[in-house]
C-alpha positions in Angstrom: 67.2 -1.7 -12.6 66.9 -4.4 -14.8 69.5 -4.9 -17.6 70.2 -7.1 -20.6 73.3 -8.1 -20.5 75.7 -9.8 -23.5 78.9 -11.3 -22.8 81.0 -12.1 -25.7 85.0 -12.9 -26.1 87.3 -10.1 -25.3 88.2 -8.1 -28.7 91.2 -5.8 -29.3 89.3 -2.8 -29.3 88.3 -3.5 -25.9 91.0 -1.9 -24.3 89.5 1.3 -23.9 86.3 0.4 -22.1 88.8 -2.2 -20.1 91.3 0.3 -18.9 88.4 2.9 -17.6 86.7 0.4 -15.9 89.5 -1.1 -13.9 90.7 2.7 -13.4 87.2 3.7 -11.8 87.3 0.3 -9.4 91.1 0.6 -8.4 92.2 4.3 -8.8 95.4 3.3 -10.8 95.9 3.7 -14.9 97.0 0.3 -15.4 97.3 0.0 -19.4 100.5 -1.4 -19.9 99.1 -4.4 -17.7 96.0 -4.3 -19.9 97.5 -4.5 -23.1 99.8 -6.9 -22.5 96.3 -9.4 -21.4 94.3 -8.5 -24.4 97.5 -9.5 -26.8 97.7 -12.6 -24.7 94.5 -13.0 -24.8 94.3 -12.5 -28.7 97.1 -14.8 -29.4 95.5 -17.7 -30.8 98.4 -19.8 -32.1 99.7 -20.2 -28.6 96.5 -19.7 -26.5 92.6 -20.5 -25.6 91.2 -17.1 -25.2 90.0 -17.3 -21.4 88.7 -13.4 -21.5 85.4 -12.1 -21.5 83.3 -8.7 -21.3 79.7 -7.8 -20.3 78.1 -5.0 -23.0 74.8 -3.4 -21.9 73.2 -1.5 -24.8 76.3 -2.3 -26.8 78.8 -0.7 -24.4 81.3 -2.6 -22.4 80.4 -2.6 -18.6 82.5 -5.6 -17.3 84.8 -8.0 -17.9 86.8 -10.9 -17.0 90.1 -12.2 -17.5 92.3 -15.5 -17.3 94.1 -18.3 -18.8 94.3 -21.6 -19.9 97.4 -23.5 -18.1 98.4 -27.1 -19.7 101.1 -28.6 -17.2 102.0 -25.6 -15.2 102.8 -26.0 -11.2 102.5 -29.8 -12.5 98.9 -30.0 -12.8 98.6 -32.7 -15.2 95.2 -32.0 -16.8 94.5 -28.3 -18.0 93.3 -25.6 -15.7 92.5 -22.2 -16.2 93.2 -19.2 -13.6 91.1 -16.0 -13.4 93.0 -13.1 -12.4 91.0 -10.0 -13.2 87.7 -9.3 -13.0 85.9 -5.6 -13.2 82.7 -4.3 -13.5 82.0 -0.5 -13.8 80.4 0.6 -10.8 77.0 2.0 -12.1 75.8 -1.9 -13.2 77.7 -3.6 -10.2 75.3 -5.6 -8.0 73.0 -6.3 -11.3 74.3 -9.8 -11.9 77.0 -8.5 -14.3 79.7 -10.5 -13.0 77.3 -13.9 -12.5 77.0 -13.5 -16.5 80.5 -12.9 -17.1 81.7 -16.3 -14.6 78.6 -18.3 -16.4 79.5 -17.5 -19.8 83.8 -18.3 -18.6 82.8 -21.4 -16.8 80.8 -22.4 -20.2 84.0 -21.3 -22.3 86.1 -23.1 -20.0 84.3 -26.8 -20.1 84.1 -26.4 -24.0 88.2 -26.1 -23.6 87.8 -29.2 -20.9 89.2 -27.6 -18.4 88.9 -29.4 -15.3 89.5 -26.8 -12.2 89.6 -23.2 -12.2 92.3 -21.3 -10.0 92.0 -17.7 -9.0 93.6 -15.3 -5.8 91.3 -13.5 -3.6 92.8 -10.9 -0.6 92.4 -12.3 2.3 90.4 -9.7 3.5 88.2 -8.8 0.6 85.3 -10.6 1.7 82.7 -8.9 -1.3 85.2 -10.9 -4.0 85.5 -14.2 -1.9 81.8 -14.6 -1.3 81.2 -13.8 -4.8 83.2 -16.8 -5.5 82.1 -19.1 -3.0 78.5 -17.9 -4.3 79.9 -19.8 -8.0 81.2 -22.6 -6.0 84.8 -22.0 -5.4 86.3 -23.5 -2.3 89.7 -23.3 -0.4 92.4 -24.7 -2.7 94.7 -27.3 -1.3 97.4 -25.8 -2.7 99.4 -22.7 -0.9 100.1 -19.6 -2.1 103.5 -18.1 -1.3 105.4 -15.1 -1.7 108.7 -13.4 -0.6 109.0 -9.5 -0.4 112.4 -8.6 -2.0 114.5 -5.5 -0.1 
């Protein structure tokens, strides 16, 4: 199945769509989270809107989400992170999510960005081959954590 995919920047009235997607993929109702994002996202004063979705037909089938860091974990030039990513599963495996990273790398170069950040599971090889496929490499940098009693 071929589709024609648009990817545009993230709007507020893209919560819905956002929210059922990610619920199909993870099983959780995460709106609060989402919400938070898209006003982020939407706040242009203090922002670069890093956030994308994917339409088909004119009806939101993916989308990707991040920001753009200026001196944070003292990296001096500006970086971006991606930290969510979902595509509804009836158009996954169609290229959706190559269109949404081409159109976020684009985005992100016009913002001169110079590296892109994101956390993958260790063991979610699907996610880390899909972004080794766009390049992405072992950072040098560590990720830590500390689980609180």
């Amino acid at each position: 199945m071929a589709v024609q995919v648009n990817v545009r920047m993230i709007r507020k009235n893209d919560l819905e769509a956002v929210v059922a997607i990610d619920r199909m993929i993870t099983g959780q109702e995460r709106r609060e989270y989402y919400q938070r994002k898209l006003a982020m996202a939407l706040d242009n004063e203090h922002n670069v809107n890093a956030s994308v979705v994917a339409e088909v037909d004119g009806k939101v089938v993916g989308f990707m989400m991040g920001d753009v860091l200026f001196g944070e974990y003292g990296i001096a030039d500006a970086s971006a992170t991606i930290d969510t990513l979902g595509v509804h599963p009836d158009f996954q495996k169609h290229g959706v999510a190559s269109d949404l990273m081409d159109q976020f790398l684009m985005n992100m170069k016009a913002a001169n960005v110079k590296k892109i950040y994101t956390l993958v599971n260790w063991n979610d090889f699907a996610l880390e081959g899909f972004f080794s496929r766009h390049k992405f490499q072992p950072s040098k940098r560590i990720s830590l954590e500390l689980q609180l009693p």
